[in-house]
N, C-alpha and C positions, 0 to 999 in steps of 0.2 A: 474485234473487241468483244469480251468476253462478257454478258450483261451479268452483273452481281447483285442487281437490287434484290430479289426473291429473297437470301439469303440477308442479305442487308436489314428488307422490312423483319424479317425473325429476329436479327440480332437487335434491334431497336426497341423491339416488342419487349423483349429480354432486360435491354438497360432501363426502360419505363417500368419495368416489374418491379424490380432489384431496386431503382433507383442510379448503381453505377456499378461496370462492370469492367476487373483488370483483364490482360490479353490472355492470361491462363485461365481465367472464368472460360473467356469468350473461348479459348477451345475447348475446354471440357467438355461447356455444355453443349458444342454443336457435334464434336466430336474431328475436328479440325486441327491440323499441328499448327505449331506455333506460327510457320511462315504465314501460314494460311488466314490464322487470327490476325495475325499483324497487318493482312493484304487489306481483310474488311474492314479495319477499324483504320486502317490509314484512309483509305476509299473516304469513309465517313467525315474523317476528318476533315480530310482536301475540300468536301461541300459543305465545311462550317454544319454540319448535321449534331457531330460532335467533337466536343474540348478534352481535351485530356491533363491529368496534372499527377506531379510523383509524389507519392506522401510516404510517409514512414509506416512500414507494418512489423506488429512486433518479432522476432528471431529471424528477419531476412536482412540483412547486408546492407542491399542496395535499396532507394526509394524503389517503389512498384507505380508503375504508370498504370493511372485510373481512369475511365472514360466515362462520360457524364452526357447529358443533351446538351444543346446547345438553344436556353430560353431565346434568345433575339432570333432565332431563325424563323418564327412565324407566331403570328396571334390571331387565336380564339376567340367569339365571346360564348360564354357559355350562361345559360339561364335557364331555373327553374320554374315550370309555370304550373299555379296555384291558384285558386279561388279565390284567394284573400290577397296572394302580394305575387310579383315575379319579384325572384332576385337572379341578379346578372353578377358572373365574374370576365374581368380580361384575362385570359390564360394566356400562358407562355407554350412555346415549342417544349419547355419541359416541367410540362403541369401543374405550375407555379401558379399562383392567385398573384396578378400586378393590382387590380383594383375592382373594388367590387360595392355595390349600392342596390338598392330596395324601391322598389316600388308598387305601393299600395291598390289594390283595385277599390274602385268605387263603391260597386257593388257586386256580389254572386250571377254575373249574366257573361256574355260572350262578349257582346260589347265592351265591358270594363276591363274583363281578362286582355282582347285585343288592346285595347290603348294602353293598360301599363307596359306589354311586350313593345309596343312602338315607340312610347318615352326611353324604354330601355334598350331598343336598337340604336336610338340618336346619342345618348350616353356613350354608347361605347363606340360609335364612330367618330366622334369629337374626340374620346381617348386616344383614341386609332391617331388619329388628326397631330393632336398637340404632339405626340409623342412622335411625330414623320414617318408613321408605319401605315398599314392597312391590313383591314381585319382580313383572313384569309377565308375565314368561316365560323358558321354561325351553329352551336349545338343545342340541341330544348330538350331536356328532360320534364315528360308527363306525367303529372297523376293520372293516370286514365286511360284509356284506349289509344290505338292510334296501330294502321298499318305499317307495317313496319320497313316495307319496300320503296315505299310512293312517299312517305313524310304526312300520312293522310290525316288529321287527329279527328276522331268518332266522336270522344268523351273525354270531358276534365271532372274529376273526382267533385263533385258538390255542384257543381255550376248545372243547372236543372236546360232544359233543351237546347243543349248543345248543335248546332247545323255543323257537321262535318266540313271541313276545310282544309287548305293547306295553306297554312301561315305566309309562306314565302310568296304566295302570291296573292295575300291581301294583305300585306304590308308594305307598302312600297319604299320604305328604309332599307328590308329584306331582298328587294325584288335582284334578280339575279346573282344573288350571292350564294356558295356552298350551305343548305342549311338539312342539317341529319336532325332527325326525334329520333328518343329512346325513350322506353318504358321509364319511370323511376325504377321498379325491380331490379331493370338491365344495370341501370345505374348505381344501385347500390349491392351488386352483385360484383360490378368490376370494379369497386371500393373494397368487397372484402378479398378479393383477390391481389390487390394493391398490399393489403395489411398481412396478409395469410403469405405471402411471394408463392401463389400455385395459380397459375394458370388450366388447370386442367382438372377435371370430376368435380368440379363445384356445382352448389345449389343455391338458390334464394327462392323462400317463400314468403310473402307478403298478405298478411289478412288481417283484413276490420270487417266489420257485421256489413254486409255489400259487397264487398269487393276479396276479391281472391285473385291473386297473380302469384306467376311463376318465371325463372329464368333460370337457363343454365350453361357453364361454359367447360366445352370442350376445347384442348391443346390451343389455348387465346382465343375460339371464336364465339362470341353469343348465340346463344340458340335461345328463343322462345316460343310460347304458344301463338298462337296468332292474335293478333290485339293486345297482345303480354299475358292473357289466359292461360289457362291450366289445360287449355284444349280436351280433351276425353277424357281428360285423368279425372274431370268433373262431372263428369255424364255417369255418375253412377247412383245408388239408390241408398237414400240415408234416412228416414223415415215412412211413414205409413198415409201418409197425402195424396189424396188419389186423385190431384190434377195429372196430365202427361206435360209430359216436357218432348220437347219439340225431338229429342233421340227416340223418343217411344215409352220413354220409362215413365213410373211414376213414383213419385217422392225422391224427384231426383237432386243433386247438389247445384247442377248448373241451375236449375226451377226457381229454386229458392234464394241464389244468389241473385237471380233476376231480379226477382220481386221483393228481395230485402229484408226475407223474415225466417232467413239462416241462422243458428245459434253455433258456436263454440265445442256443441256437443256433438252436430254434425258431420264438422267440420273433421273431427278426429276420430271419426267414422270412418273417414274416407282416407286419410291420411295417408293409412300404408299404401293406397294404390299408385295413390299421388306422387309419394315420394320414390316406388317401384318403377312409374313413368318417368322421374329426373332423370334415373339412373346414375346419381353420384355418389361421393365418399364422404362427403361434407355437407351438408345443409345449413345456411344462414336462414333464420327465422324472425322475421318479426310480427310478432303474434300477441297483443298486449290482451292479458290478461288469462293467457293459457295456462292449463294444469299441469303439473310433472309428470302426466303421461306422452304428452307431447316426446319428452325424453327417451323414455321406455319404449313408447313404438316405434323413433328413431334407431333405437338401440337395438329393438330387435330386428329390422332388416340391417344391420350392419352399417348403420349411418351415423356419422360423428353429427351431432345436435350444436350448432352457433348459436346461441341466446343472443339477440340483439335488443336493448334496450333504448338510453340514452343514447348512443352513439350512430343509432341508424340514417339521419339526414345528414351525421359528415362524412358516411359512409358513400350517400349518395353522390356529394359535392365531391367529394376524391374519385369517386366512379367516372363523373362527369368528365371532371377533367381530364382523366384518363383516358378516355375513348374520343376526347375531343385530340385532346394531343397524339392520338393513336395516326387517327386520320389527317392533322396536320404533316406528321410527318412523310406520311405514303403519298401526299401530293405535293412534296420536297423533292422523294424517290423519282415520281412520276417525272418529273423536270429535269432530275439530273439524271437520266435512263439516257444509255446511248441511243443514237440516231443510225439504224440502218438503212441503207438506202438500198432500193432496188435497183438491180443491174439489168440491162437492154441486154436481151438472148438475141437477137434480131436485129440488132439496128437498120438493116435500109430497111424491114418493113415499117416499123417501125415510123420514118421519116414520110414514108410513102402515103402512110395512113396519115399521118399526122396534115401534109401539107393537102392532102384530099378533103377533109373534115373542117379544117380548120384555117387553112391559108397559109399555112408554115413554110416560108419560104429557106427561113436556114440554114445552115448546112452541117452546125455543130449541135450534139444533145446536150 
């Protein structure tokens, strides 16, 4: 049996982009004849992964069979954690919001931050509950720091001495359940890749007076600086301040976004290197309060400039969901991935060893 999921997790990646994709989408873009289209998207089909329906398109004859995700195939919660509130959505297997509610922190500390995330774990597993489903996983997008391998979080944007943690395991709502962090950036980078349908040479950069992140996605995968940072692209010299910064430099940008007494002027000092360091074709920016140079030096390395204003935290909420239902679906794959079994090159050693070691009296493998 031939394992098709590799190609399966692409095309799904694909109907999440797009939203829905007919069988001559799906072979264009893989480059696949039509039997071939027809083999994966039945494949999907059979594991209720995805639904398909014929609608009418205009100068073609016949209805065109359309493929869509299939919401009930698993549920998310997804929530964003904040200083001031976490808000939590239920997601669907196809990045649908089922239901979604707010919960206020007490106050600016860790403590508060952790108990709204735990009112909002028990929220969504009652959901889970009522509705005879079970959440399959748990997504957190950060303001702030946070490893990006381990689920580790350093820092939440405002919340002053943060003790590094990992959620999942001092939550005990959380406790053995699938749970990913992502940057906010990550997340509202694979929101603009939602709105834009390109998976591929995107940017996002993220700056308030403190804080500077970056993300970027290559052919669907995220890449970022480590902690969601700008990694080296910041290690460079933007003023005449003769502290050193830990590179060696002085009057450096990472220095100064340290200590919180970086300006806007800076910032677009360094810009070109920064965005030299993305290396994309588009750059998402939210930058409030920047000058229409921002543009121009975009411009002059050959980079298309995305203005984000109003629209940047539904940006992230679409991101969210998207990289939550990303991952719902690849441990759908996972489960329905054929089962190969190993075959005995040997058998009587085999038996011989077995009943030596272990008392195996039997006679059949």
């Amino acid at each position: 049996m031939i394992d098709t999921t590799p190609i399966c997790q692409k095309l799904l990646a694909k109907v999440l982009l797009h939203g829905s994709l007919t069988r001559r989408q799906i072979g264009v873009g893989f480059g696949m004849s039509h039997v071939a289209a027809s083999r994966h998207a039945r494949w999907l089909s059979d594991h209720n992964v995805l639904h398909s329906e014929h609608v009418r398109v205009p100068q073609v004859k016949r209805p065109v069979e359309v493929f869509r995700l299939n919401g009930q195939r698993g549920l998310a919660m997804a929530a964003v954690l904040g200083a001031d509130v976490v808000r939590c959505e239920m997601v669907g297997a196809d990045a649908e919001a089922l239901a979604s509610k707010q919960f206020p922190t007490q106050r600016r500390d860790q403590f508060s931050v952790i108990g709204a995330l735990r009112q909002a774990a028990s929220w969504g597993l009652n959901y889970a509950r009522e509705q005879n489903r079970k959440v399959d996983l748990v997504g957190l997008s950060v303001h702030g720091y946070l490893e990006l391998t381990s689920g580790m979080i350093f820092r939440v944007n405002s919340v002053p001495d943060w003790e590094p943690c990992h959620l999942g395991e001092v939550i005990d709502e959380l406790a053995g359940m699938p749970l990913l962090a992502y940057t906010s950036v990550s997340c509202k980078l694979a929101g603009l890749a939602r709105q834009l349908q390109q998976d591929h040479d995107l940017g996002f950069m993220e700056y308030k007076p403190g804080t500077l992140a970056v993300a970027t996605m290559q052919q669907g995968r995220l890449e970022q600086g480590r902690f969601g940072s700008p990694g080296r692209a910041a290690h460079q010299t933007v003023s005449s301040d003769l502290r050193v910064c830990m590179c060696g430099r002085k009057g450096c940008l990472d220095l100064h976004l340290r200590a919180g007494d970086d300006t806007p002027e800076m910032l677009e000092r360094a810009l070109p290197d920064i965005i030299r360091t993305m290396n994309t074709t588009k750059v998402g920016i939210e930058w409030p309060g920047a000058s229409g140079d921002v543009e121009h030096i975009c411009r002059a390395a050959g980079i298309q400039a995305v203005r984000l204003f109003n629209n940047a935290e539904s940006l992230g909420w679409d991101g969210l969901r998207s990289v939550c239902t990303e991952s719902l679906l690849s441990q759908i794959l996972d489960k329905a991935r054929p089962k190969r079994g190993r075959r005995v090159v040997n058998a009587e050693v085999f038996r011989q060893t077995s009943q030596a070691e272990y008392g195996d009296d039997s006679s059949e493998i």
